[in-house]
C-alpha positions as CSV (number, residue, x, y, z in Angstrom):
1,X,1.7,51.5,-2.6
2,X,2.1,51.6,1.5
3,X,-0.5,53.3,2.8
4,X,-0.4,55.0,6.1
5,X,-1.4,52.3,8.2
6,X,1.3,50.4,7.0
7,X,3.9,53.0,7.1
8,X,3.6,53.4,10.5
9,X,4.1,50.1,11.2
10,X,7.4,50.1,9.1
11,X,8.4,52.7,11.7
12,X,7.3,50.5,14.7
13,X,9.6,47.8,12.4
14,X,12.6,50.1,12.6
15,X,12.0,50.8,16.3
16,X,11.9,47.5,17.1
17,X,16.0,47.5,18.2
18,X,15.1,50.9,20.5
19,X,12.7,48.3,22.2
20,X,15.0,45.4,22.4
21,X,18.5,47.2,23.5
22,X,20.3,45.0,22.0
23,X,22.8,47.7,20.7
24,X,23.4,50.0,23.7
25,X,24.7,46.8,25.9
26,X,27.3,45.3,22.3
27,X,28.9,48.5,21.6
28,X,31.0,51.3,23.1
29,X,30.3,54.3,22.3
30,X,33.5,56.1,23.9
31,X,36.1,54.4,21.5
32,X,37.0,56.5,18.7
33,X,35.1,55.7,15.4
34,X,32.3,53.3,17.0
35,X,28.6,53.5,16.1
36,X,25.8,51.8,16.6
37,X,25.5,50.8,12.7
38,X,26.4,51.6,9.4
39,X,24.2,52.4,6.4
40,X,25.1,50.2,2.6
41,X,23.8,50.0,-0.2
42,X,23.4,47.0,-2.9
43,X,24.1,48.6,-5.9
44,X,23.2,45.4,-8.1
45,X,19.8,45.8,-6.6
46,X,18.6,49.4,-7.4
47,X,17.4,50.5,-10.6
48,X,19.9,50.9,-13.4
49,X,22.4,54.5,-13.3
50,X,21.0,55.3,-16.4
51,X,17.0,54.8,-15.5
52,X,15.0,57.9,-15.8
53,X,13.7,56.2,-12.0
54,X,16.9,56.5,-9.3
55,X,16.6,54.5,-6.2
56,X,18.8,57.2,-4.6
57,X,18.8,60.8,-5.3
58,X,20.6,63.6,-3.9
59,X,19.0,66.6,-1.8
60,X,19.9,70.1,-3.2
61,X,21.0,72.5,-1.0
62,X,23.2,75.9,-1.7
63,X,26.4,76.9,0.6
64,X,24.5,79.1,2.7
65,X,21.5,76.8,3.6
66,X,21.5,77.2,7.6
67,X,20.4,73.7,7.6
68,X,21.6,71.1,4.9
69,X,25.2,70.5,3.5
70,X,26.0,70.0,0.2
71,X,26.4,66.4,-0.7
72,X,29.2,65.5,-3.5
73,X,27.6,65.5,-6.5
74,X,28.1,67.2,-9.9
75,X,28.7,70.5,-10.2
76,X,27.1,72.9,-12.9
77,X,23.0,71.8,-12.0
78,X,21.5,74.8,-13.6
79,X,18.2,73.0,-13.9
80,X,17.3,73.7,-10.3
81,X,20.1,76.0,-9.1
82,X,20.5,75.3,-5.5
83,X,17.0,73.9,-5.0
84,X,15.8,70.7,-4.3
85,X,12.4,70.8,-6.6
86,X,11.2,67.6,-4.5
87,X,11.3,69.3,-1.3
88,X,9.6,71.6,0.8
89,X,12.6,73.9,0.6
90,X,12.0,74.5,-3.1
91,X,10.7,78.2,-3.0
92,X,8.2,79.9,-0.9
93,X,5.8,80.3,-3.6
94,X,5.8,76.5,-4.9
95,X,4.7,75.6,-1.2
96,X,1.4,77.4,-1.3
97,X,0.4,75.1,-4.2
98,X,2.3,71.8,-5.4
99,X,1.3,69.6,-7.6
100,X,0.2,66.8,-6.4
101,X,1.4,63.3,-6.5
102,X,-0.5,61.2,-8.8
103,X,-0.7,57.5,-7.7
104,X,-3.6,56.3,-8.5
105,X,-3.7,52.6,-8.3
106,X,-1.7,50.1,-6.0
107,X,0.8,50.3,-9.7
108,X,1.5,53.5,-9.7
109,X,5.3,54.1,-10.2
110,X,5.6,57.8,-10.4
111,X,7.3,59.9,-8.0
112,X,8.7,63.1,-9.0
113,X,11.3,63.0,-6.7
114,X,13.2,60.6,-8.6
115,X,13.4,63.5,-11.3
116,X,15.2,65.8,-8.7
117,X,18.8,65.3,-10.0
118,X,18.3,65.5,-13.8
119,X,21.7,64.8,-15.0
120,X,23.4,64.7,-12.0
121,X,25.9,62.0,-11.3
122,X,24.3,60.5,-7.6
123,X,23.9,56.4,-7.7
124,X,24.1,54.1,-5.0
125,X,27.9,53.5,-5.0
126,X,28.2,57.3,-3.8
127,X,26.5,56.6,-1.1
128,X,28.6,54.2,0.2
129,X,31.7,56.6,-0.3
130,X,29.7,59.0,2.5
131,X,30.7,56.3,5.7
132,X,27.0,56.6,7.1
133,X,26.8,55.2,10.6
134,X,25.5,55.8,13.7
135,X,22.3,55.6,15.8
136,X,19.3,55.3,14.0
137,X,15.7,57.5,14.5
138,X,12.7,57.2,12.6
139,X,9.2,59.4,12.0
140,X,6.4,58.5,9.7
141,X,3.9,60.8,8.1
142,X,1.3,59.5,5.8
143,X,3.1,57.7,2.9
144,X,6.5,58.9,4.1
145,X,9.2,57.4,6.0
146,X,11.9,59.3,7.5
147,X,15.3,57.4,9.0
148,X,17.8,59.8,10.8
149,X,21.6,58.6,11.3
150,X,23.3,60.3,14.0
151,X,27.3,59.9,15.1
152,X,27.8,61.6,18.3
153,X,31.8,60.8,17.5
154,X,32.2,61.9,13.7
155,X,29.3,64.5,14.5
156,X,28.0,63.7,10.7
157,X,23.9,63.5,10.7
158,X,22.1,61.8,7.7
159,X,18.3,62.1,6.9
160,X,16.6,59.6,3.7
161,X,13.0,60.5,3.2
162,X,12.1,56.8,1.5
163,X,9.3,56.1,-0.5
164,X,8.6,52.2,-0.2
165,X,6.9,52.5,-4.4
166,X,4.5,49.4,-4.3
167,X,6.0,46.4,-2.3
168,X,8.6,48.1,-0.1
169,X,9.1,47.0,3.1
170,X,11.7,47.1,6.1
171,X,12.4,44.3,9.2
172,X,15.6,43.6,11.0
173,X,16.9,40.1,10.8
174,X,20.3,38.3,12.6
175,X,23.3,40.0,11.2
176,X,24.8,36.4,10.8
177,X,21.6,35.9,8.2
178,X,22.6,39.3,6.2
179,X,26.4,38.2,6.1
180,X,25.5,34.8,4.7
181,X,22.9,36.4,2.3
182,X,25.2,39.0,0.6
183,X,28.5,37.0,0.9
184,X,27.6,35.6,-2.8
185,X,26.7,37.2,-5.5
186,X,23.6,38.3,-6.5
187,X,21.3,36.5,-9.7
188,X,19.5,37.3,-12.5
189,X,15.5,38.2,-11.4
190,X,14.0,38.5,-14.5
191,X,15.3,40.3,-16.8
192,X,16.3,43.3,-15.7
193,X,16.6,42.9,-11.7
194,X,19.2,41.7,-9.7
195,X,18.6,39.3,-6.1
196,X,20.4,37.5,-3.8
197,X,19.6,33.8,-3.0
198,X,17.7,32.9,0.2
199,X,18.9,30.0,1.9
200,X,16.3,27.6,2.7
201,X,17.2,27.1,6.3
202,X,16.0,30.6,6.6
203,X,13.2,30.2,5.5
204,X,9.6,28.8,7.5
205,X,7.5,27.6,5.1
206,X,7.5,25.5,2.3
207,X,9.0,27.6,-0.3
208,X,12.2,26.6,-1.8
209,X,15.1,28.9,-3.7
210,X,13.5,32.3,-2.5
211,X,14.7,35.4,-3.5
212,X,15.7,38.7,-1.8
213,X,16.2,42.2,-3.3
214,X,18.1,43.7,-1.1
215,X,18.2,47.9,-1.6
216,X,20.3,49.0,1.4
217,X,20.6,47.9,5.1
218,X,21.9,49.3,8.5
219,X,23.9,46.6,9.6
220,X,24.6,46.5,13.5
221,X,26.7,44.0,15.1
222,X,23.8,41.7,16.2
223,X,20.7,42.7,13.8
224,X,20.6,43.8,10.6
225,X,17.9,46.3,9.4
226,X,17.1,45.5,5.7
227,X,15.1,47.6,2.8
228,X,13.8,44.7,0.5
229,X,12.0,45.6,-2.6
230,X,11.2,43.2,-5.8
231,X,9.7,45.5,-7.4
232,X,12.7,48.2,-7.2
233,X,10.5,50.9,-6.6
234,X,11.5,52.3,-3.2
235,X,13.2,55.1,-3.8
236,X,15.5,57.3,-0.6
237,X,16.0,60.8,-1.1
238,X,19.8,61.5,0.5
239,X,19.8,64.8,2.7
240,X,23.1,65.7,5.2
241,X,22.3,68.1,8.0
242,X,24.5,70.8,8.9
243,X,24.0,71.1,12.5
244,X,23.7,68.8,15.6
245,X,20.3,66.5,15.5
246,X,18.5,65.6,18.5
247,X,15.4,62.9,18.2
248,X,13.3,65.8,19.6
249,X,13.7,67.3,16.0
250,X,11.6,64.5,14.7
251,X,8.4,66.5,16.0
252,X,6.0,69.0,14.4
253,X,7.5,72.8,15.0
254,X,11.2,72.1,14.9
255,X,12.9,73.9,12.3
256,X,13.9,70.5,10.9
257,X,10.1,69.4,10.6
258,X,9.1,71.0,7.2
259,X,12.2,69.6,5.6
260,X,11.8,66.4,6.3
261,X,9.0,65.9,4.0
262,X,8.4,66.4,-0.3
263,X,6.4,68.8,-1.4
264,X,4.0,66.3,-3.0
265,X,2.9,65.0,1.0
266,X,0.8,67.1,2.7
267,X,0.3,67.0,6.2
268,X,-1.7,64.9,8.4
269,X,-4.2,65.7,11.3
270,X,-2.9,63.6,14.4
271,X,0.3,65.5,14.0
272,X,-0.8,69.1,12.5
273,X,-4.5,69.4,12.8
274,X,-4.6,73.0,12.1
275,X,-1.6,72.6,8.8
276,X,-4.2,69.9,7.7
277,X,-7.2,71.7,8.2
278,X,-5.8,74.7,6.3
279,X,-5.0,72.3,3.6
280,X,-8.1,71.3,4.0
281,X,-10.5,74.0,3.0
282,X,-8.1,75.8,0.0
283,X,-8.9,72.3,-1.2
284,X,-12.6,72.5,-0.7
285,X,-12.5,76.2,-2.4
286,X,-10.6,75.0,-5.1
287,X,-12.6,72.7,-5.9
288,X,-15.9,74.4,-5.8
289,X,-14.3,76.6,-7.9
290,X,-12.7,74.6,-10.8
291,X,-16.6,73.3,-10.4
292,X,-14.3,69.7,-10.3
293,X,-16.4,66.6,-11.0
294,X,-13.9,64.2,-11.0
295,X,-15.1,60.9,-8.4
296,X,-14.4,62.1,-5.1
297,X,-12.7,58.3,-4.8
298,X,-10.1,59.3,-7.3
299,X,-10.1,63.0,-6.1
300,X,-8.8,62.2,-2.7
301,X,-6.4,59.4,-3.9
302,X,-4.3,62.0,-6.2
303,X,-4.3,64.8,-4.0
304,X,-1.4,63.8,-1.5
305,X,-1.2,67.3,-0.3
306,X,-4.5,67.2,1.2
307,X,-4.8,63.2,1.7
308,X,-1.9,62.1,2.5
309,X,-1.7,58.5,2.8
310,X,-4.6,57.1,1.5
311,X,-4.7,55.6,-1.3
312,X,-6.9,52.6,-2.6
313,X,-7.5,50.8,0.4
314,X,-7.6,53.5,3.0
315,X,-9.9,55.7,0.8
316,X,-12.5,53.1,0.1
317,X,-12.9,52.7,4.1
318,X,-13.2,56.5,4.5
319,X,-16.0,56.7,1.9
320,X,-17.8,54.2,3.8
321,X,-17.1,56.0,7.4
322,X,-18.3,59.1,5.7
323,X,-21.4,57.6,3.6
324,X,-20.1,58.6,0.5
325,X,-20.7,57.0,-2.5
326,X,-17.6,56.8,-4.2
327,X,-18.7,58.0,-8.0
328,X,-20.4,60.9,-6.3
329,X,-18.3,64.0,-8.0
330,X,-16.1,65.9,-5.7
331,X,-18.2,69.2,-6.4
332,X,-20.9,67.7,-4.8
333,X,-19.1,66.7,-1.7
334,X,-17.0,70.0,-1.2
335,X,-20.5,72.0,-2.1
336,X,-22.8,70.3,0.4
337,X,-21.7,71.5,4.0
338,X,-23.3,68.2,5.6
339,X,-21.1,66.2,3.5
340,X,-18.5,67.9,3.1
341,X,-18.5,68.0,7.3
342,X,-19.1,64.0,7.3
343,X,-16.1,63.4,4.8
344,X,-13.5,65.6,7.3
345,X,-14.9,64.1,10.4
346,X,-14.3,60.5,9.1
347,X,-10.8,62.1,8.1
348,X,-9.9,63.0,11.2
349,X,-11.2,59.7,13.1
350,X,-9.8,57.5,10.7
351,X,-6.0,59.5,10.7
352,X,-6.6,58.7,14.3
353,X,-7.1,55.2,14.0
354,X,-4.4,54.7,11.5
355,X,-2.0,56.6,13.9
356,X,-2.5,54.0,16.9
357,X,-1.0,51.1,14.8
358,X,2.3,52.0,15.2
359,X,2.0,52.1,18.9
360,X,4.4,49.4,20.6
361,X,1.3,48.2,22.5
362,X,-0.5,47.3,19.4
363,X,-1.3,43.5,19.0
364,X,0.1,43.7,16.0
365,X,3.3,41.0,15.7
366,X,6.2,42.3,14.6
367,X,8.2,41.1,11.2
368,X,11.4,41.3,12.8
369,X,13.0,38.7,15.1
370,X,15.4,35.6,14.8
371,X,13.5,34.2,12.2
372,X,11.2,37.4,10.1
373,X,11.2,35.1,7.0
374,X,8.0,33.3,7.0
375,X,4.5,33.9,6.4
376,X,2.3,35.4,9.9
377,X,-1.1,34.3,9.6
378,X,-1.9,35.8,13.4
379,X,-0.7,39.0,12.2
380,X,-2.1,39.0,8.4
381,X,-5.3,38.2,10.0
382,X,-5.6,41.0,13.0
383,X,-4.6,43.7,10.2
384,X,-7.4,42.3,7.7
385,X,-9.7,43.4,10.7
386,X,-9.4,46.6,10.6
387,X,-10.0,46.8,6.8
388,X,-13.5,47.8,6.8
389,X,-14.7,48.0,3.0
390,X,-12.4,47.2,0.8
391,X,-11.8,43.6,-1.0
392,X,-14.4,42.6,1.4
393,X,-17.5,40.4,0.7
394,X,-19.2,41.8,2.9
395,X,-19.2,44.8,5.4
396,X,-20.5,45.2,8.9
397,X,-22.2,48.0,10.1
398,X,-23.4,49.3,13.5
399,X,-26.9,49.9,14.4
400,X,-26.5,53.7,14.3
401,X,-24.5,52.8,11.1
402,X,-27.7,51.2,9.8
403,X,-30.0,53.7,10.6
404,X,-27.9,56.4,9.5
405,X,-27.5,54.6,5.4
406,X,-31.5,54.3,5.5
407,X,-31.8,57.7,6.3
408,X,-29.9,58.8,3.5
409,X,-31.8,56.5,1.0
410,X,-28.6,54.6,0.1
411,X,-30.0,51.1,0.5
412,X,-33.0,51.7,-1.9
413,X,-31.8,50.0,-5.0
414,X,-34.3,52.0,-7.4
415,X,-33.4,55.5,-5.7
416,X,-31.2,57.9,-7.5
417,X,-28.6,60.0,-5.4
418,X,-28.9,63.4,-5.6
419,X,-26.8,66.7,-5.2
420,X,-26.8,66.3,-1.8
421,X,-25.9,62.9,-0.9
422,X,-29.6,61.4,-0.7
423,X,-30.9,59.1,-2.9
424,X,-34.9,59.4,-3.2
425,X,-37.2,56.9,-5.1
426,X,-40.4,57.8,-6.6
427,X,-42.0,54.8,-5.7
428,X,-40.6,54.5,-2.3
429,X,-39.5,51.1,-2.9
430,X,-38.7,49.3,0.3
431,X,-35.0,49.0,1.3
432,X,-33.0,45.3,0.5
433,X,-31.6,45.6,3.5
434,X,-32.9,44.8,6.4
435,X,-34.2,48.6,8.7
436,X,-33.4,47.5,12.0
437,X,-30.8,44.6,13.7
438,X,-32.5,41.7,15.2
439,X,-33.1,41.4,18.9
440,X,-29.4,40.6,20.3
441,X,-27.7,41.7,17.4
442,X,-25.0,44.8,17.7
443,X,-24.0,44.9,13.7
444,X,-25.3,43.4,10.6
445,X,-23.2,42.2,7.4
446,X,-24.4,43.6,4.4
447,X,-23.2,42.7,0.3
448,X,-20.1,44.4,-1.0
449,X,-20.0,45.5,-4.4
450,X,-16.8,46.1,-6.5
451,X,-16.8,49.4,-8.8
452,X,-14.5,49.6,-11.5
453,X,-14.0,52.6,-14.3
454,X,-10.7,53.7,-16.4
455,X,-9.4,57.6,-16.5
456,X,-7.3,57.4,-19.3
457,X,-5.2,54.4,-19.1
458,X,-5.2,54.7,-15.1
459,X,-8.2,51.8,-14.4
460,X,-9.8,52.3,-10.8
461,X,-11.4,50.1,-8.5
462,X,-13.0,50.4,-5.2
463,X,-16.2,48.7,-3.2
464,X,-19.1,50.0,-1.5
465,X,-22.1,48.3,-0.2
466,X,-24.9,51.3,-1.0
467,X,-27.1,50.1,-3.9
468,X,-28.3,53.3,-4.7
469,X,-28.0,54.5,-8.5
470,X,-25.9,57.2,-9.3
471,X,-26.6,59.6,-11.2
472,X,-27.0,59.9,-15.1
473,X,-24.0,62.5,-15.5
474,X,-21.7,60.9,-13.0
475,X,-18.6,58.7,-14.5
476,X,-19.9,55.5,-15.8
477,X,-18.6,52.4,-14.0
478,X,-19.4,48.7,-14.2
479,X,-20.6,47.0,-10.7
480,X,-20.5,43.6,-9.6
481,X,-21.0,41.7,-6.6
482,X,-17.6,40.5,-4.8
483,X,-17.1,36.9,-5.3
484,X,-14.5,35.9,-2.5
485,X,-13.1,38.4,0.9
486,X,-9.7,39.4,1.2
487,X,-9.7,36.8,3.7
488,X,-10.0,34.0,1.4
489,X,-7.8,34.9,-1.3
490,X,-4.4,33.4,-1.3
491,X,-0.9,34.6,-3.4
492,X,-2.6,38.0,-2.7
493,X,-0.3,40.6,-1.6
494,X,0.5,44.7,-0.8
495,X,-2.5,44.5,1.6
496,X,-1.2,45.0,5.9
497,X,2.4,44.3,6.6
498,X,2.9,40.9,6.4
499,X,1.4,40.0,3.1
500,X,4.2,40.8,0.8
501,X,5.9,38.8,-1.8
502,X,9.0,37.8,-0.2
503,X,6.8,36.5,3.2
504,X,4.1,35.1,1.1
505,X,5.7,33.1,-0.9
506,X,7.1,31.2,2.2
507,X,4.2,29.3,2.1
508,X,2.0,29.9,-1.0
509,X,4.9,30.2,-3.6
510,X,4.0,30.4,-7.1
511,X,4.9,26.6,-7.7
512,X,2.9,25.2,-4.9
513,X,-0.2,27.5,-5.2
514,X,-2.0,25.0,-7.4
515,X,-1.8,22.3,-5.5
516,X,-4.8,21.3,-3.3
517,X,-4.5,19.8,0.4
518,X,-1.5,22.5,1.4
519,X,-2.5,23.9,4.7
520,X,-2.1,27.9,5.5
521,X,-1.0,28.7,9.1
522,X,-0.7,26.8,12.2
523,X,-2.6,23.2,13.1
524,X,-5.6,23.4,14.6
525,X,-5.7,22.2,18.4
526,X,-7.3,19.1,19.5
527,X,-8.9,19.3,22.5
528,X,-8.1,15.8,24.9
529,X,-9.7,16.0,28.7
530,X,-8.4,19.6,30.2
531,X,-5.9,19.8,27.6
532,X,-4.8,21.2,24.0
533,X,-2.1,19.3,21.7
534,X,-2.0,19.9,18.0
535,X,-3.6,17.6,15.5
536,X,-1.7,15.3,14.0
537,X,-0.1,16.2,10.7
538,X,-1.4,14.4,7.3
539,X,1.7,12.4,6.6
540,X,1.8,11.3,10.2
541,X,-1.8,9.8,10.3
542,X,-1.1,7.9,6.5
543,X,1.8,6.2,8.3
544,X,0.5,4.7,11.1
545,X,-1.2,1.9,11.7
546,X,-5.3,2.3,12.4
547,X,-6.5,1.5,15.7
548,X,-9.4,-1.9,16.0
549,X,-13.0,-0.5,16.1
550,X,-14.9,-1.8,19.0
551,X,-17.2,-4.1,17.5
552,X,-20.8,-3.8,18.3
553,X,-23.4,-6.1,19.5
554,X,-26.3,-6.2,17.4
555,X,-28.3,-9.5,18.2
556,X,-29.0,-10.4,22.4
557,X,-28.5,-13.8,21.8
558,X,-25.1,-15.5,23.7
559,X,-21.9,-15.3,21.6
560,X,-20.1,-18.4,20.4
561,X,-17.5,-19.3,23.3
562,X,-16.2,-21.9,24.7
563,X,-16.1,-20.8,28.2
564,X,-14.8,-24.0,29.5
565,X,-11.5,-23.0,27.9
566,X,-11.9,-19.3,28.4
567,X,-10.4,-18.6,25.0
568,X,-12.6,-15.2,23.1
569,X,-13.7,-16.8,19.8
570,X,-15.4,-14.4,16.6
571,X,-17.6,-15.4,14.1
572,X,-17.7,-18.9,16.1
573,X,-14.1,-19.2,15.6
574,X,-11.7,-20.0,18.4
575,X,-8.3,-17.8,18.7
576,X,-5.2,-19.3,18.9
């Protein structure tokens, strides 16, 4: 599912009208009833009413809660009683200890918010019955999303917690686009799913008779923000606040803050480093105590409470920040103080990182524009660089990087690892990787290897370049080299923000994918005197004519020509 690189992003996404003002110059906010957009859903789109998954579900509150209204829905939910199980306002004692959300693999559809309304009668049609409109704010933490709808004339405030499920994702497009889209009827995707057809003018790329699955959108009178999901996963979680809402409420410390969130996301350090730090060590000691020895790859992927927001991709890259293998049991990890201290510094650095994608000053391209249909190769390519381990080939490390793996014996392919993260051979068998960079050099690209092991039915895969053996009693895996990088591999998708299926399929559909000799991204530029022009396309060079070869002189003896005429003659043959 999005991770929380890529959730921030979706929030730069939704700000992306704040940064154009397009809205505050097209409507009037003085005339009764105006807004700057309205929220609808596609009811044809989300899963079925009768689905044990909802793609909207109500939020719980009782008639005295100081900061939620009760939203329409059936009466009688003795289940819960006037608590929302999926949120943070559940009960004071649930909060010291949730469960935690189990998503294990990029697959994983379960979110137990979508159990929340047991029998209750919520679908999508009701919330187009609750005239959502206004402006629109958004906040990000981890794996979460959270819009905010404010109407400073009707004074009615709306907050959705989404979860974007697998292939989520979120871009504005022309409101002209979204009008044409939805103004026929949807069609049969597979056999469950409903979509709506793409015209092909809209989209740039090769691809013909696309499909959209339109969830929901906040249509304004120039753009159009759309949730598109083929999957059907996403799932918005419907809360109406009771008092006024100002965007300074979408902060850590406002009395709104803790509500915003489920109870199965944890907190994360660039916005509540002492929350997460808390959460933290009561994870450590738990898990010291439990004596857990479950991989420390799949430890930190389930616990969303402590981790939130990594998941496969985001983990694998934090193992390797902290020099963790990632079969080593979390026991170990927690255990060890100097591990356990290199895992929560990499933490707290790569949070960081993460964070600073969703800046507006990021080179990161943005999806939405005139035309967000298409396939960005720019963009695809600059968020692949900051993907430091996994699907990769081949990884680069620093020279203190280096240095620091040879220390710790994880580059010695007959060593064992140990207890305490070292791996020692008894015949000191010399590293297969090289022990310093050559002269010049500031990194050095080292093998990747892919490790794969089941739990269950849940199947597990990450990568790691240390070639150290594990130990005898850690979970048995089966490692092999990586054949091709991420960067090679083509119809790939749910990795960075512009590699999912509706913009990949622009221009490596599932019909053209097999044929050779289609190119991927822009033309290469040809370089004539002090200037650059594109190379000429295939088809273009086929249908014009090839320009004469000089010919070349390969004797020194006079040619054949009849100078007294001055007509140029070849092969002794005059020229008419």
């Amino acid at each position: 599912m999005p991770e929380k690189g890529v959730v921030a992003l979706f929030r730069r996404e939704v700000d992306w009208m704040k940064l154009k003002r397009q809205l505050s110059s097209k409507v009037d906010l003085a005339s009764p009833g105006a807004s700057y957009g309205k929220f609808v859903t596609h009811p044809q789109c989300c899963a079925r009413p009768t689905g044990r998954r909802q793609t909207f579900t109500p939020h719980i509150s009782g008639p005295s809660d100081p900061l939620f209204t009760q939203l329409p829905i059936a009466a009688g939910h003795s289940s819960s009683g006037y608590y929302c199980n999926s949120c943070h306002s559940a009960s004071d004692e649930d909060e010291e200890d949730p469960e935690p959300l189990v998503d294990d693999d990029e697959n994983s559809t379960s979110e137990d918010s979508a159990l929340a309304i047991g029998s209750c009668k919520f679908t999508a049609e009701s919330v187009n019955t609750l005239d959502i409109s206004g402006q629109i704010y958004a906040k990000d933490r981890g794996k979460e999303l959270a819009i905010v709808i404010c109407n400073p004339i009707t004074h009615q405030n709306f907050v959705m917690r989404i979860n974007f499920g697998t292939e989520a994702h979120v871009f504005w497009m022309p409101t002209e686009w979204y009008q044409e889209i939805v103004s026929k009827p949807p069609v049969h995707r597979g056999k469950k799913s409903f979509a709506y057809i793409m015209p092909d003018e809209y989209v740039d790329g090769p691809a013909h008779g696309c499909l959209i699955s339109l969830q929901a959108a906040f249509v304004c009178p120039e753009w159009t923000l759309v949730f598109v999901d083929h999957q059907v996963f996403i799932q918005f979680h419907l809360m109406q606040l009771s008092d006024s809402f100002l965007p300074s409420d979408l902060q850590p410390g406002s009395k709104f803050w803790p509500s915003l969130w489920s109870r199965t996301h944890g907190p994360v350090y660039h916005q509540e480093p002492e929350a997460t730090l808390e959460c933290l060590q009561r994870w450590r000691s738990k898990t010291i105590d439990t004596s857990n020895r479950m991989a420390i790859f799949e430890a930190v992927k389930k616990t969303q409470t402590v981790f939130n927001g990594c998941g496969a991709q985001e983990t694998t890259d934090l193992l390797l920040l902290a020099f963790i293998h990632p079969q080593m049991p979390a026991l170990y990890v927690c255990a060890n103080s100097h591990i356990w201290s290199r895992l929560v510094a990499a933490l707290i650095w790569y949070d960081k990182d993460r964070a600073t994608l969703g800046r507006p000053d990021q080179p990161m391209p943005y999806i939405s524009g005139p035309r967000p249909i298409r396939f960005n190769p720019d963009g695809h390519t600059k968020y692949l660089s900051t993907i430091l381990a996994y699907r990769r080939s081949h990884v680069t490390l620093s020279g203190k990087d280096l240095q620091t793996v040879h220390d710790l014996g994880l580059f010695l392919s007959d060593a064992v690892i140990e207890e305490d993260g070292r791996a020692r051979a008894a015949n000191s068998a010399s590293p297969s990787i090289p022990t310093q960079l050559r002269n010049g050099r500031k990194s050095i690209r080292v093998p990747n290897f892919a490790i794969t092991w089941h739990s269950g039915k849940t199947k597990h895969v990450t990568y790691t370049p240390f070639t150290a053996k594990p130990a005898s009693d850690w979970q048995k895996v089966t490692r092999e080299t990586v054949g091709s990088d991420v960067r090679d591999e083509v119809n790939k998708t749910t990795l960075g923000l512009y590699s999912f299926r509706l913009l990949v399929d622009c221009v490596w559909s599932a019909k053209t994918v097999s044929k050779a000799g289609i190119p991927l991204g822009r033309r290469p530029l040809l370089t004539v005197g002090n200037s650059n022009r594109k190379c000429p396309r295939a088809e273009v060079i086929a249908k014009t004519a090839a320009p004469k070869k000089k010919r070349k002189v390969i004797t020194e003896e006079k040619e054949n020509v009849d100078l007294t005429e001055g007509i140029r003659t070849r092969s002794g043959k005059k020229l008419n």
